[in-house]
C-alpha positions as CSV (number, residue, x, y, z in Angstrom):
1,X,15.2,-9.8,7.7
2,X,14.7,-7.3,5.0
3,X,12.8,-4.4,5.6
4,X,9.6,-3.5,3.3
5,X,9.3,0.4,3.0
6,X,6.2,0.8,0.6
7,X,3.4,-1.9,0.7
8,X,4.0,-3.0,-3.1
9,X,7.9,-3.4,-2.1
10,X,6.8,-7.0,-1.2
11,X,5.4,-8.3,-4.3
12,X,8.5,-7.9,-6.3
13,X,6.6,-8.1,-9.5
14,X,4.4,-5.5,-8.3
15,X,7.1,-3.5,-7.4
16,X,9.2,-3.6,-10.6
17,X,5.8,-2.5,-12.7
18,X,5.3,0.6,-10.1
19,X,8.3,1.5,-10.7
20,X,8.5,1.2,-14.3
21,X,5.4,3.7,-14.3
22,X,7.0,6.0,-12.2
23,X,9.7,5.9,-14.8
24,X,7.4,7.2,-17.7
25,X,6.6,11.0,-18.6
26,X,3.5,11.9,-17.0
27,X,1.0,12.0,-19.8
28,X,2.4,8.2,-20.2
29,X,1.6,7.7,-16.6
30,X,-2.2,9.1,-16.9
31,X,-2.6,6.1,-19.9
32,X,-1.2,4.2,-17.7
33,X,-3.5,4.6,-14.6
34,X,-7.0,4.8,-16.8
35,X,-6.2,1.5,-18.3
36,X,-5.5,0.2,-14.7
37,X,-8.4,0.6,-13.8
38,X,-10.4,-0.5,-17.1
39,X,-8.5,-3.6,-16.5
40,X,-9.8,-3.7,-12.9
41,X,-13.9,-2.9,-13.7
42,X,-13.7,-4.6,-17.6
43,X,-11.5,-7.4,-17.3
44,X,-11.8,-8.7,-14.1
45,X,-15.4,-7.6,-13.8
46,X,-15.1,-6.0,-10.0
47,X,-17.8,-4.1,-9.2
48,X,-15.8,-1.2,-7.5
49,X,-17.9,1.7,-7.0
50,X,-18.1,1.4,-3.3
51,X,-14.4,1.2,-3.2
52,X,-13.6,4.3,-5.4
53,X,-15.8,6.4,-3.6
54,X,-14.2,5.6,-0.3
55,X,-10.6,6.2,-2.3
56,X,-12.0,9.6,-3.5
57,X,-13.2,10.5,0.0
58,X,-9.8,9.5,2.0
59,X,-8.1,11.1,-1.1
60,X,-3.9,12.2,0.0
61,X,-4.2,15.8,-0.8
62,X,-0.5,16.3,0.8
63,X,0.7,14.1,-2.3
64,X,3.8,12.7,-0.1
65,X,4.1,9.3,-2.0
66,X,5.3,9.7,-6.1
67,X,1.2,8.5,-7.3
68,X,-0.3,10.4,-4.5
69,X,-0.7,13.7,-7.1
70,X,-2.3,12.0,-10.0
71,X,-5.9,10.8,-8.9
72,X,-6.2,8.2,-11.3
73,X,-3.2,6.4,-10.2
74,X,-3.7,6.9,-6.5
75,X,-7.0,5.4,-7.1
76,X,-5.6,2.8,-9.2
77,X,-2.8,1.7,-7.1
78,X,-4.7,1.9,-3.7
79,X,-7.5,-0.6,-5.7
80,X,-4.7,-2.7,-6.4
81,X,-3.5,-2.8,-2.8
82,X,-6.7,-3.9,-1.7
83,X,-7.1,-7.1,-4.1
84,X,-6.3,-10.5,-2.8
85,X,-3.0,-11.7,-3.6
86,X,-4.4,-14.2,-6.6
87,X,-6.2,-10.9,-8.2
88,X,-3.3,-8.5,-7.7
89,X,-1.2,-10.7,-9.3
90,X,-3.7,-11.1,-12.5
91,X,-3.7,-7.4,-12.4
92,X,-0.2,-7.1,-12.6
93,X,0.1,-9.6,-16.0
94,X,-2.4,-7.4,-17.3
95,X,-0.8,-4.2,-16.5
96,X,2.5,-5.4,-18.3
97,X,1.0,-6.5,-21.2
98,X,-0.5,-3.1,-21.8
99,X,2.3,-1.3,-20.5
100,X,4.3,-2.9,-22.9
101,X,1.7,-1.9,-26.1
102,X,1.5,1.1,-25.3
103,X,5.0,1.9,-24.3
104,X,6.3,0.1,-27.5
105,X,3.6,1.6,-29.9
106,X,1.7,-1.6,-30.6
107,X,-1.8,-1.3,-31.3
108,X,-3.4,-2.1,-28.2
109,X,-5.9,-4.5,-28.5
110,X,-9.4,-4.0,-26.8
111,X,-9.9,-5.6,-23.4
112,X,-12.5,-8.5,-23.6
């Protein structure tokens, strides 16, 4: 039985973009992480205020995990970890295609 260490390590799909955006430099990563989470409240139309409230209050300020010390990714990824398994899979095709825009200098396209 293989052992899962970090939540997203069982969703290999989800794991393979994590760690491609660990990967980047760090103002890459900050892109990165705001357009998670236009692609959350724009393109999937979540109403998450609730939710990043309760992030922002339980906020990691010992920054153990690699996200935990940029805000906007922790908040990002821990909305992520709370979708249903149909929705965190959208998010991840959605988080790929940008990735990939912005990583190889396309123009990225505005989210409908």
């Amino acid at each position: 039985m293989e052992k899962y260490v970090r939540w997203y390590d069982k969703d290999s799909n989800l794991k393979a973009v994590f760690e491609f955006i660990q990967g980047l430099d760090l103002p890459v990563q900050n892109e990165v992480a705001k357009d998670i989470l236009q692609i959350l409240i724009k393109d999937l139309n979540l109403d998450l205020d609730k939710k990043i409230n309760e992030i922002s209050k339980n906020y990691n300020y010992e920054c153990k995990r690699w996200y935990d010390n940029n805000v906007d990714l922790f908040s990002s990824f821990e909305l992520i970890k709370s979708l249903p398994d149909e929705l965190r899979n959208e998010v991840v095709k959605k988080i790929i295609e940008s990735a990939l825009l912005m990583y190889f200098g396309g123009e990225k396209k505005e989210h409908e």
